[in-house]
PyMOL CGO cylinders between C-alpha atoms (Angstrom):
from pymol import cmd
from pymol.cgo import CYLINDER

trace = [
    CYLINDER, -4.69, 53.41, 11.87, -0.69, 53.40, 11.41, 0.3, 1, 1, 1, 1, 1, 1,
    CYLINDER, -0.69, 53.40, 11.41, 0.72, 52.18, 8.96, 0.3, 1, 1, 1, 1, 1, 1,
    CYLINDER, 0.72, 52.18, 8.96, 2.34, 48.92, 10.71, 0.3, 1, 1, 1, 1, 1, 1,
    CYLINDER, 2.34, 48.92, 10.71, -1.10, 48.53, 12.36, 0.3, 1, 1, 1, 1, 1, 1,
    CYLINDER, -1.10, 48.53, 12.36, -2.71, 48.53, 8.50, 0.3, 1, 1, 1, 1, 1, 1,
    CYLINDER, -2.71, 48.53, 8.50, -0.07, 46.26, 7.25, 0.3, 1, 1, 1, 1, 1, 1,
    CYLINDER, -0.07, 46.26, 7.25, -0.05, 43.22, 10.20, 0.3, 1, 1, 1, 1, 1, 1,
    CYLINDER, -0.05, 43.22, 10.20, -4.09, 43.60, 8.91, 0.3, 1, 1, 1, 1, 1, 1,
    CYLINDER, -4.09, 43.60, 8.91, -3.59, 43.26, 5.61, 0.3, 1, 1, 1, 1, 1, 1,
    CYLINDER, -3.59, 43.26, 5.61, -1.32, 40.49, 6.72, 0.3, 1, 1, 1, 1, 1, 1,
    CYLINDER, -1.32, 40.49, 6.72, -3.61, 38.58, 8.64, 0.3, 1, 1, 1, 1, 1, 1,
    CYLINDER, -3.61, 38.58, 8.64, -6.28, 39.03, 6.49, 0.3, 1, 1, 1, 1, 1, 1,
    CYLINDER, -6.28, 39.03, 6.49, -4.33, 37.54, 3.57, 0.3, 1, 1, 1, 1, 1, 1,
    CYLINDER, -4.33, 37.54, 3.57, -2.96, 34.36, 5.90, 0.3, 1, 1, 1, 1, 1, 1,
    CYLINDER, -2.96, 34.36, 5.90, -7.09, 34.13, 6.94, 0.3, 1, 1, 1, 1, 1, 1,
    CYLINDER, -7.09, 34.13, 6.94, -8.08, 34.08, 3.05, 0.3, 1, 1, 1, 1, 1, 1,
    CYLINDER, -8.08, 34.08, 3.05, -5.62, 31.16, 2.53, 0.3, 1, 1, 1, 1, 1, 1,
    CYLINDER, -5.62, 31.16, 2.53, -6.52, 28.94, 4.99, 0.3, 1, 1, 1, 1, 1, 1,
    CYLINDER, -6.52, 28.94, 4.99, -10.27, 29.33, 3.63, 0.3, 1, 1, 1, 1, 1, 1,
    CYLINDER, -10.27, 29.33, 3.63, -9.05, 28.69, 0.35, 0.3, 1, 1, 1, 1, 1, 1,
    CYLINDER, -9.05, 28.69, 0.35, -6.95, 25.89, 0.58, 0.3, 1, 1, 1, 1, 1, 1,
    CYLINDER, -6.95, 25.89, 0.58, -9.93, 24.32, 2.87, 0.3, 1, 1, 1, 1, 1, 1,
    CYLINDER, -9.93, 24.32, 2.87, -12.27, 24.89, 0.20, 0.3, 1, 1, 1, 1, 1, 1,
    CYLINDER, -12.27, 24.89, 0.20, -10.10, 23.22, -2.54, 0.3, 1, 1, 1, 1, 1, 1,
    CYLINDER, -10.10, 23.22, -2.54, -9.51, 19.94, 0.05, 0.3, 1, 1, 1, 1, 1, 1,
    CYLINDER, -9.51, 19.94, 0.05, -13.62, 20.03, 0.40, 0.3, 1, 1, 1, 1, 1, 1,
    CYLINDER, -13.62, 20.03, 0.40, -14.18, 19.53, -3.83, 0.3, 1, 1, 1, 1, 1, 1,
    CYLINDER, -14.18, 19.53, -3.83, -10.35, 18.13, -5.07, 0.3, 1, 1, 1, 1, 1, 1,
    CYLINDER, -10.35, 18.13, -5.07, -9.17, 14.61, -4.34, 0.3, 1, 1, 1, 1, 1, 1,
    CYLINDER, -9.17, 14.61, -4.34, -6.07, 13.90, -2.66, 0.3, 1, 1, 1, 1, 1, 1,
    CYLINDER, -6.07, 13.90, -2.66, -3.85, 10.88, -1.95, 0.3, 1, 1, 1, 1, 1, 1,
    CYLINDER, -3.85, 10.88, -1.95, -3.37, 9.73, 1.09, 0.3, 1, 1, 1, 1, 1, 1,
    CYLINDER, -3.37, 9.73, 1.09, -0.55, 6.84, 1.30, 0.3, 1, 1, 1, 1, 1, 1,
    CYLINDER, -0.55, 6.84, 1.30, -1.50, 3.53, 2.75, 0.3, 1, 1, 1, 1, 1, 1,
    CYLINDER, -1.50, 3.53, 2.75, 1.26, 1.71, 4.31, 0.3, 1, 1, 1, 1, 1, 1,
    CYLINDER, 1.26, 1.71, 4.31, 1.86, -1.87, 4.32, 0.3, 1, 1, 1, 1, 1, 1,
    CYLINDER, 1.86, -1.87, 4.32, 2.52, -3.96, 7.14, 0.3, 1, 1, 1, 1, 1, 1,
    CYLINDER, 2.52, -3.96, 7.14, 4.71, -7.23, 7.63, 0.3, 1, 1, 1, 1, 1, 1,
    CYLINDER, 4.71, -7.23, 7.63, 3.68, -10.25, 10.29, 0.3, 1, 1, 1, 1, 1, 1,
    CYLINDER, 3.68, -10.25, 10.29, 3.83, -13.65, 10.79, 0.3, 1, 1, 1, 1, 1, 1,
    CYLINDER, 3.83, -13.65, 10.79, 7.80, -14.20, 9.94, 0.3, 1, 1, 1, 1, 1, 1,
    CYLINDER, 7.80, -14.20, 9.94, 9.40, -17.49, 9.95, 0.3, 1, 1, 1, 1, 1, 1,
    CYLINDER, 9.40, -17.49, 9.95, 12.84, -18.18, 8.58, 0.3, 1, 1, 1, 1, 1, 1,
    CYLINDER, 12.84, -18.18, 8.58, 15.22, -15.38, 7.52, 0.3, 1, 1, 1, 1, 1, 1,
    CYLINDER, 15.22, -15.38, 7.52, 13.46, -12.41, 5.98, 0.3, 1, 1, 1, 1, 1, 1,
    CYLINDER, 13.46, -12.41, 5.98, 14.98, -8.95, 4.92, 0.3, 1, 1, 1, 1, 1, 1,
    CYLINDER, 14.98, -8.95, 4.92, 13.84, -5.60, 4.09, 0.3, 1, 1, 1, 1, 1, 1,
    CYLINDER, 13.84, -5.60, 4.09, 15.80, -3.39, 2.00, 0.3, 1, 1, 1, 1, 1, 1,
    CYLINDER, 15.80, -3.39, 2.00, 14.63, 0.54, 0.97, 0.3, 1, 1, 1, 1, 1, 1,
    CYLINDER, 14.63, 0.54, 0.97, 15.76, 1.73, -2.13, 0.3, 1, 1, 1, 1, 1, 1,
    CYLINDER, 15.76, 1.73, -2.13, 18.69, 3.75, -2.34, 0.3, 1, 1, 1, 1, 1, 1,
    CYLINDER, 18.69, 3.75, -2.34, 19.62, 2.24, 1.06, 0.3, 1, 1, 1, 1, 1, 1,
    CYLINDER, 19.62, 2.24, 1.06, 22.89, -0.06, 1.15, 0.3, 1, 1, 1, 1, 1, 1,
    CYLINDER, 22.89, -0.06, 1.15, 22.36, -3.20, 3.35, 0.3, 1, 1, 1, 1, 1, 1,
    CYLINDER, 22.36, -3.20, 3.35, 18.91, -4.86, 3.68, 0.3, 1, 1, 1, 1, 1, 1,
    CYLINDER, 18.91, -4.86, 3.68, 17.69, -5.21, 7.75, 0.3, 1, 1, 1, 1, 1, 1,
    CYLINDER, 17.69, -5.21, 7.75, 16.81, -8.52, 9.04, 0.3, 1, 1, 1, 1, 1, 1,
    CYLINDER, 16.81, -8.52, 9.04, 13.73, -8.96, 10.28, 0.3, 1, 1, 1, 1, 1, 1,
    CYLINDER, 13.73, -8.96, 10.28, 12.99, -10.21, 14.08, 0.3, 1, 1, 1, 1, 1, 1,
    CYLINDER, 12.99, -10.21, 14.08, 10.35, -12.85, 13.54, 0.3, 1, 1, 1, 1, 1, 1,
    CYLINDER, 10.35, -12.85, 13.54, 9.47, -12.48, 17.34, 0.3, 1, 1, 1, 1, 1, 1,
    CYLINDER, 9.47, -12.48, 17.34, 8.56, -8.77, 16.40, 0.3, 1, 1, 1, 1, 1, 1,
    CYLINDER, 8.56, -8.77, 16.40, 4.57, -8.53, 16.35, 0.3, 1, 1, 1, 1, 1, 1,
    CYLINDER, 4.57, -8.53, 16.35, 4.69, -6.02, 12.82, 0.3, 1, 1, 1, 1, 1, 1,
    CYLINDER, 4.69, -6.02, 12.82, 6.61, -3.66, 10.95, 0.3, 1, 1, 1, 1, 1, 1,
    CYLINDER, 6.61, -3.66, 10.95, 5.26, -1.36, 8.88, 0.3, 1, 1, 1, 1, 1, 1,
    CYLINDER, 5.26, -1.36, 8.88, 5.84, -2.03, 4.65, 0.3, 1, 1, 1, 1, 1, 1,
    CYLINDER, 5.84, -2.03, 4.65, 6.27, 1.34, 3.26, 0.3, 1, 1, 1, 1, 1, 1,
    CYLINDER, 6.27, 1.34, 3.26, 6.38, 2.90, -0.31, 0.3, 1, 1, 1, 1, 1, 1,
    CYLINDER, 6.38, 2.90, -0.31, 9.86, 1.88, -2.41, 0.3, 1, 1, 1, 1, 1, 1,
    CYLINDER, 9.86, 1.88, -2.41, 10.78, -0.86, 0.09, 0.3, 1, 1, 1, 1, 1, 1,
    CYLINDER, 10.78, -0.86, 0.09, 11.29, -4.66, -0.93, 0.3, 1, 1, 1, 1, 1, 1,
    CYLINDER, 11.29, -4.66, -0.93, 10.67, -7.74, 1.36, 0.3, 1, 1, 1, 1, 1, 1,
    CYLINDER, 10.67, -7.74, 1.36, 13.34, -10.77, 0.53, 0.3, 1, 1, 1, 1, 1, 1,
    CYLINDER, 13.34, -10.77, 0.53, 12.07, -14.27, 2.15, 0.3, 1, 1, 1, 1, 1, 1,
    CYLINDER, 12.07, -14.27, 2.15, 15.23, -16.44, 2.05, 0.3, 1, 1, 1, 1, 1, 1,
    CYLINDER, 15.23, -16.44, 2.05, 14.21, -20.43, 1.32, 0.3, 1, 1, 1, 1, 1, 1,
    CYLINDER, 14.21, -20.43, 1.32, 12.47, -21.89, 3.89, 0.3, 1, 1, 1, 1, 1, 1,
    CYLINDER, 12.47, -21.89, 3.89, 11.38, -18.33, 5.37, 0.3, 1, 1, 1, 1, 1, 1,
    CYLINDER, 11.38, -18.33, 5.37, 7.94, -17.38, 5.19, 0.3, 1, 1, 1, 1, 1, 1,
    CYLINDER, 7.94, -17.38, 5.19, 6.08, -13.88, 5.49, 0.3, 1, 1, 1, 1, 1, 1,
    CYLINDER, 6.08, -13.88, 5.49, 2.58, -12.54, 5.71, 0.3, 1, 1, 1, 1, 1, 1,
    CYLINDER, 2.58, -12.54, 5.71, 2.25, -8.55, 4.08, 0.3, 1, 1, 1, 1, 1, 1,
    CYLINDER, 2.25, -8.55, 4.08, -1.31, -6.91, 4.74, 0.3, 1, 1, 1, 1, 1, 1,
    CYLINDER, -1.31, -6.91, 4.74, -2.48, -3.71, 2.79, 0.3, 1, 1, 1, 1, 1, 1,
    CYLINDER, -2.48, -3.71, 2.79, -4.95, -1.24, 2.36, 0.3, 1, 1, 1, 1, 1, 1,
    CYLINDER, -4.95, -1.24, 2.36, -8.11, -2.15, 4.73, 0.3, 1, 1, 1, 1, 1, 1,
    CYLINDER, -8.11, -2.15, 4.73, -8.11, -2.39, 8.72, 0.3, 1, 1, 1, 1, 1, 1,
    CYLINDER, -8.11, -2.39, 8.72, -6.88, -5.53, 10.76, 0.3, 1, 1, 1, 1, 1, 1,
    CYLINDER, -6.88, -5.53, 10.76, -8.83, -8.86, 9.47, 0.3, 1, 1, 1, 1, 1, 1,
    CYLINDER, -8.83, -8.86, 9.47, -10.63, -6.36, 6.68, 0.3, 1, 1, 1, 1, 1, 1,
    CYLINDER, -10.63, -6.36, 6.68, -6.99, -6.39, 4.90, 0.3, 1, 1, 1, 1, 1, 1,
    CYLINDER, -6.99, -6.39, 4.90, -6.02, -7.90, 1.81, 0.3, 1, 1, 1, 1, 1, 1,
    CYLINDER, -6.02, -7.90, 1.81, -2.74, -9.58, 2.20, 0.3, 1, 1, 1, 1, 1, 1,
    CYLINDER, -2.74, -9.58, 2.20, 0.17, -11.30, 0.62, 0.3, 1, 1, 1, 1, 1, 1,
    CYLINDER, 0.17, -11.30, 0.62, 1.63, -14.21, 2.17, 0.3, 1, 1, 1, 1, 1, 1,
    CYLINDER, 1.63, -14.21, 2.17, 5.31, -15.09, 0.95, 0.3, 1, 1, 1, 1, 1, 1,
    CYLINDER, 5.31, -15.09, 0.95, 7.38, -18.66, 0.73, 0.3, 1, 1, 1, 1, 1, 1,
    CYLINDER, 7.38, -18.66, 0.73, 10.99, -18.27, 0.38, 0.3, 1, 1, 1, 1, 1, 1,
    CYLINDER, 10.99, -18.27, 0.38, 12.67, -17.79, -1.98, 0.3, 1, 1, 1, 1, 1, 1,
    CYLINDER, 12.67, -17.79, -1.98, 10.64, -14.59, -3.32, 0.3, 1, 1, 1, 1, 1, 1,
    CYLINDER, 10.64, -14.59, -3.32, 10.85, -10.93, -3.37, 0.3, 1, 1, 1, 1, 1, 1,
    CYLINDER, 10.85, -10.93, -3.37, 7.82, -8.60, -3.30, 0.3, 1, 1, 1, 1, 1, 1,
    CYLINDER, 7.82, -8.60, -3.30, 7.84, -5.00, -3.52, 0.3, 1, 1, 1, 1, 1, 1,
    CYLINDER, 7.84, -5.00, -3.52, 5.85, -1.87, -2.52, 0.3, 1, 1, 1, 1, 1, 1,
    CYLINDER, 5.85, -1.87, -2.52, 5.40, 0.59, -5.24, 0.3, 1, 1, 1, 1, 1, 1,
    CYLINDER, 5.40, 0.59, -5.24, 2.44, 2.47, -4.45, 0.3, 1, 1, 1, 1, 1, 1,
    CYLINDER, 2.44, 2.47, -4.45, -0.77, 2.03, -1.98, 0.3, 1, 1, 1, 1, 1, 1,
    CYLINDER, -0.77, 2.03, -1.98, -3.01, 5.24, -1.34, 0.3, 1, 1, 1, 1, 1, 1,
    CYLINDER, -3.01, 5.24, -1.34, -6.46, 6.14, -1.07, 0.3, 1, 1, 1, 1, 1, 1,
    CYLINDER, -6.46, 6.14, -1.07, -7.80, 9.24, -3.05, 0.3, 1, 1, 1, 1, 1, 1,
    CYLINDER, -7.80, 9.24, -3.05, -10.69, 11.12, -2.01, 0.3, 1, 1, 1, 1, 1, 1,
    CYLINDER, -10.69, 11.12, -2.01, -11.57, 14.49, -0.77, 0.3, 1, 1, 1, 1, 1, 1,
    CYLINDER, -11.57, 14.49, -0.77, -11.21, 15.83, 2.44, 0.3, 1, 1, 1, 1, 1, 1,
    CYLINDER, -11.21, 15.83, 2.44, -14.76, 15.10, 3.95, 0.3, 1, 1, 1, 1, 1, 1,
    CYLINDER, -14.76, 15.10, 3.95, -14.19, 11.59, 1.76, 0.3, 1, 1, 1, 1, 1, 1,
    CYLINDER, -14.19, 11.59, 1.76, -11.28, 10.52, 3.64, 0.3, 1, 1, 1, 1, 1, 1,
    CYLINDER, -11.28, 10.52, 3.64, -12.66, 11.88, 7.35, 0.3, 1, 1, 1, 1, 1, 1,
    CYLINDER, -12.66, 11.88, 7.35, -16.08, 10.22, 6.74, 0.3, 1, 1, 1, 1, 1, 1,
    CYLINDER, -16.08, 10.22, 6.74, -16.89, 6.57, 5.88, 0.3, 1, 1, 1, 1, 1, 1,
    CYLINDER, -16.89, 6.57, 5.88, -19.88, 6.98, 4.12, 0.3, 1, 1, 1, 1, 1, 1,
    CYLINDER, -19.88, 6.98, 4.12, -20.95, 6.02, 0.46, 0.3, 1, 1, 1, 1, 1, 1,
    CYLINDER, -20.95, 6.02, 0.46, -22.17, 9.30, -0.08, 0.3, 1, 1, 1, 1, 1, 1,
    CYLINDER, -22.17, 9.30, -0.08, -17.70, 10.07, -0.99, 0.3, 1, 1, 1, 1, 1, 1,
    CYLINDER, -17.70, 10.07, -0.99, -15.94, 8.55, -3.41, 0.3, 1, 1, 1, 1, 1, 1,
    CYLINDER, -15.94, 8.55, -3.41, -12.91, 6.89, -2.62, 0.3, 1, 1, 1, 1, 1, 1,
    CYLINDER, -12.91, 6.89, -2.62, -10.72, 5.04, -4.80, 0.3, 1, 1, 1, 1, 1, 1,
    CYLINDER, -10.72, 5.04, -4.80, -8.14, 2.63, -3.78, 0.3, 1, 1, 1, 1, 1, 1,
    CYLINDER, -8.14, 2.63, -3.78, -4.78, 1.63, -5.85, 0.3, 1, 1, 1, 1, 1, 1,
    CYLINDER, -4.78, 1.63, -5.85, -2.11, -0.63, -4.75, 0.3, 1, 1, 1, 1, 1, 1,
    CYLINDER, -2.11, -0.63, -4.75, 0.79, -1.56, -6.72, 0.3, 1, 1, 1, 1, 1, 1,
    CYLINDER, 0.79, -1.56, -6.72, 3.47, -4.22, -5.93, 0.3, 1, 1, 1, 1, 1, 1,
    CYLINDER, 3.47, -4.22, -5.93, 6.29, -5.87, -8.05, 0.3, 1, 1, 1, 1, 1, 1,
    CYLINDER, 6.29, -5.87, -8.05, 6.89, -9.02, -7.83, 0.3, 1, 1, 1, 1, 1, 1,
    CYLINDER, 6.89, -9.02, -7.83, 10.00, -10.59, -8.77, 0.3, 1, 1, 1, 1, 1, 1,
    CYLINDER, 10.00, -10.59, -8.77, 10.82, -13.89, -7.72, 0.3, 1, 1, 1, 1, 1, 1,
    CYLINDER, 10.82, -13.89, -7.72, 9.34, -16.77, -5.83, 0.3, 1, 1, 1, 1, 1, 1,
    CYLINDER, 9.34, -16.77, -5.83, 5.79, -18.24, -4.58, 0.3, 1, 1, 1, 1, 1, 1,
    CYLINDER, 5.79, -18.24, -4.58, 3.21, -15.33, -3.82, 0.3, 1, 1, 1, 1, 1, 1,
    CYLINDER, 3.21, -15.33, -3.82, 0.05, -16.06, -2.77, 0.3, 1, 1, 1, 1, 1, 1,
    CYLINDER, 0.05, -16.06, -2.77, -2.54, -13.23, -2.63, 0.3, 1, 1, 1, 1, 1, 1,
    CYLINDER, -2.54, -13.23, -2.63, -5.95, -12.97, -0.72, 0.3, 1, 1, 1, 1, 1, 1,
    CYLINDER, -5.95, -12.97, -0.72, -8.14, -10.41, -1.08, 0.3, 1, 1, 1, 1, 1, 1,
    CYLINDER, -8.14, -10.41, -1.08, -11.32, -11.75, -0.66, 0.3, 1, 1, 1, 1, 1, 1,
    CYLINDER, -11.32, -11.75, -0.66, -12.69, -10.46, 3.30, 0.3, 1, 1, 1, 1, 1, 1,
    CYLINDER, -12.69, -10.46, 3.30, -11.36, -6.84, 2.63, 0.3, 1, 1, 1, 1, 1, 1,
    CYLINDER, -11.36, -6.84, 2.63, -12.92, -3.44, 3.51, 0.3, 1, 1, 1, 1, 1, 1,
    CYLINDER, -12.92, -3.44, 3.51, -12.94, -1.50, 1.04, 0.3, 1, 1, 1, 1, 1, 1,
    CYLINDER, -12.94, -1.50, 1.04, -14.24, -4.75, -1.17, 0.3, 1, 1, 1, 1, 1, 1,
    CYLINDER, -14.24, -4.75, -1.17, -11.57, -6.28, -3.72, 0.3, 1, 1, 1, 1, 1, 1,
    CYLINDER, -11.57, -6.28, -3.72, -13.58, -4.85, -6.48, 0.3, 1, 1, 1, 1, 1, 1,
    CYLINDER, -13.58, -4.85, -6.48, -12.85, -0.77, -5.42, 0.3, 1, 1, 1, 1, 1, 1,
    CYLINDER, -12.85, -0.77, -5.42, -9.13, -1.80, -5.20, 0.3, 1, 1, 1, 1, 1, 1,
    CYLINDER, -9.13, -1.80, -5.20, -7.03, -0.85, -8.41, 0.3, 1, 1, 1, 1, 1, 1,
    CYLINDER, -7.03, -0.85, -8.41, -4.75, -3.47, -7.90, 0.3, 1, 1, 1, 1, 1, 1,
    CYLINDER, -4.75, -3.47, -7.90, -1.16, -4.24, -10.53, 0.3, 1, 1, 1, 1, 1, 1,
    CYLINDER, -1.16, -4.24, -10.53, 1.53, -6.45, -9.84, 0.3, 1, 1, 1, 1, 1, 1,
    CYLINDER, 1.53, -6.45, -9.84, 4.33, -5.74, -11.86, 0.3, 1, 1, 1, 1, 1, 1,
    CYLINDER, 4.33, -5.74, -11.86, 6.82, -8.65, -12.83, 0.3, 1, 1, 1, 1, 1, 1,
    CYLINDER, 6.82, -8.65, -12.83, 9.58, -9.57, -15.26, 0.3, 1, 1, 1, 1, 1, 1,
    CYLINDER, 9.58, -9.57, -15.26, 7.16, -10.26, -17.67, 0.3, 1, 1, 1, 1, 1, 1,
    CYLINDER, 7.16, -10.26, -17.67, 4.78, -7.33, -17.80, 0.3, 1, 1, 1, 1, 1, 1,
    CYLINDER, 4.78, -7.33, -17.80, 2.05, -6.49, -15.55, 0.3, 1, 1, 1, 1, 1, 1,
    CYLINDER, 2.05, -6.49, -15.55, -0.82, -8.31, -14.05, 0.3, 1, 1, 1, 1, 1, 1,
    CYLINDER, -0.82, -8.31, -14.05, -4.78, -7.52, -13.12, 0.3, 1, 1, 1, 1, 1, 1,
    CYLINDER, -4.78, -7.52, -13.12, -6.18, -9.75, -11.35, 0.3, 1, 1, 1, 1, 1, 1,
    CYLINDER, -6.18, -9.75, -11.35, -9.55, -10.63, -12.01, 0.3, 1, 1, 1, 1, 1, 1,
    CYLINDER, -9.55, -10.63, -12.01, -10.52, -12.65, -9.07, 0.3, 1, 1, 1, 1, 1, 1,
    CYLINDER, -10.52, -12.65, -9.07, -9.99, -11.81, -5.43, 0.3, 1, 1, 1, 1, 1, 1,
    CYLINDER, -9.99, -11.81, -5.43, -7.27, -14.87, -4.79, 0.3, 1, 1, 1, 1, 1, 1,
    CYLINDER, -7.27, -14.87, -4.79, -4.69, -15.84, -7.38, 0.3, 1, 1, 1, 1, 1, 1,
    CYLINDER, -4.69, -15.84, -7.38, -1.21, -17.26, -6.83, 0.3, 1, 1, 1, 1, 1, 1,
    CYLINDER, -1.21, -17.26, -6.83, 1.79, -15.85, -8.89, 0.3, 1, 1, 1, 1, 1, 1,
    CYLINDER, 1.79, -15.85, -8.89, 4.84, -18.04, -9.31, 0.3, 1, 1, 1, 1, 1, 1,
    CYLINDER, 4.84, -18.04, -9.31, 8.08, -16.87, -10.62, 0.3, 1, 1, 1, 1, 1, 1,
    CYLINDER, 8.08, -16.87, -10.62, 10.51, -19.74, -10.97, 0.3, 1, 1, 1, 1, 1, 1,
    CYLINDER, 10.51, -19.74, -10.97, 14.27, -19.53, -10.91, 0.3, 1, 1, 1, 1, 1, 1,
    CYLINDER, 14.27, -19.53, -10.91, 14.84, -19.38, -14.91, 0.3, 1, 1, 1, 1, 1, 1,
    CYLINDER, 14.84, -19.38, -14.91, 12.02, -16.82, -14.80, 0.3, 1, 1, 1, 1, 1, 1,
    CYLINDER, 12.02, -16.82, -14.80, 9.26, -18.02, -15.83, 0.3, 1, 1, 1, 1, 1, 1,
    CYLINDER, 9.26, -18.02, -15.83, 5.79, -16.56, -14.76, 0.3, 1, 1, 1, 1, 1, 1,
    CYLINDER, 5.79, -16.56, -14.76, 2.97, -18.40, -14.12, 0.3, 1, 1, 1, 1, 1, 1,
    CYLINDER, 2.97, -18.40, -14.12, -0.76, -16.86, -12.55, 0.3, 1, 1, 1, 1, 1, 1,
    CYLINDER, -0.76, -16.86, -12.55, -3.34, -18.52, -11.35, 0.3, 1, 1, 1, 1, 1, 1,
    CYLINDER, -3.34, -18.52, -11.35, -6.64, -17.68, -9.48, 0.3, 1, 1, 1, 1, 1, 1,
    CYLINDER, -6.64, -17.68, -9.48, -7.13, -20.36, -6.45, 0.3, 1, 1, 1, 1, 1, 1,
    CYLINDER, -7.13, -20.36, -6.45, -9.92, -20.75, -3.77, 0.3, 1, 1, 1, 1, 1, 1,
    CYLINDER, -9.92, -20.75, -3.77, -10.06, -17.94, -1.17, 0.3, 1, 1, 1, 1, 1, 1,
    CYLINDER, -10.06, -17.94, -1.17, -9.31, -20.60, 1.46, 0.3, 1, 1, 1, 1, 1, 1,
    CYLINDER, -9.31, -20.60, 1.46, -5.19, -20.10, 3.12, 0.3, 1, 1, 1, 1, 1, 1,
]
cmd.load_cgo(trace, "trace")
């Protein structure tokens, strides 16, 4: 064997013992995968702004969705109105429905498992769930009580002016008012 022969080997060899490595650390290490949010049922004048991004776009309520992503912030002007669904799938989702004015923002929402954890649904991988919002002004209600994963495998944090809040029941209502003022509530799962 030549010696360009030997080395596009040695080469191929060494790309080959990568890819089994770095399958083998996605097989026993947990990842993050993000988990998108997604915005429906608009009424009234609502805008989304990303950070760093100069003007905020206003949304189309005749648009069916768009999707609510990491470091962007929804705005419902009075009299608007807004629904926000995260982590779960379609009716399984736990959501946020807004009442102008208020202002609700994406943070972070993944899911962290291992590779076979996030291919397979199965109980015999952990997953763990996090979702984290801010909150800064207006009526919020939240509604995580039908959601797949359950409310109780979702690490969920809503930060506002005030601190941060927990929630420990799977529907609660935060109110900011317009001199600040923060007031939580849980409230029956009913919308």
């Amino acid at each position: 064997m030549d010696r360009t022969s030997r080395s596009i080997v040695i080469g191929l060899v060494g790309v080959l013992a990568i890819a089994v490595l770095a399958i083998i650390v996605a097989l026993l290490v947990p990842f993050q995968v993000k988990q998108p949010g997604s915005i429906r049922n608009i009424e009234g004048v609502v805008e989304l702004k990303t950070s760093g991004n100069g003007s905020p776009q206003a949304l189309d309520p005749e648009a069916e969705s768009y999707t609510f992503d990491v470091d962007q912030s929804l705005r419902v002007q009075p009299g608007g109105r807004a629904t926000v669904t995260f982590i779960g799938d379609g009716s399984k989702s736990g959501r946020a429905v807004l009442s102008g004015p208020a202002t609700l923002a994406l943070r972070d929402a993944y899911r962290q498992a291992t590779l076979l954890g996030h291919v397979i649904d199965s109980d015999r991988f952990d997953r763990e769930y996090s979702l984290t919002l801010e909150q800064t002004s207006g009526d919020v209600r939240y509604f995580f009580d039908n959601t797949s994963p359950p409310f109780s495998e979702i690490n969920i944090t809503i930060q506002l002016p005030t601190g941060s809040y927990s929630p420990s029941a799977p529907c609660w209502v935060i109110v900011i008012s317009a001199d600040g003022q923060v007031t939580t509530e849980d409230i029956d799962c009913t919308p």
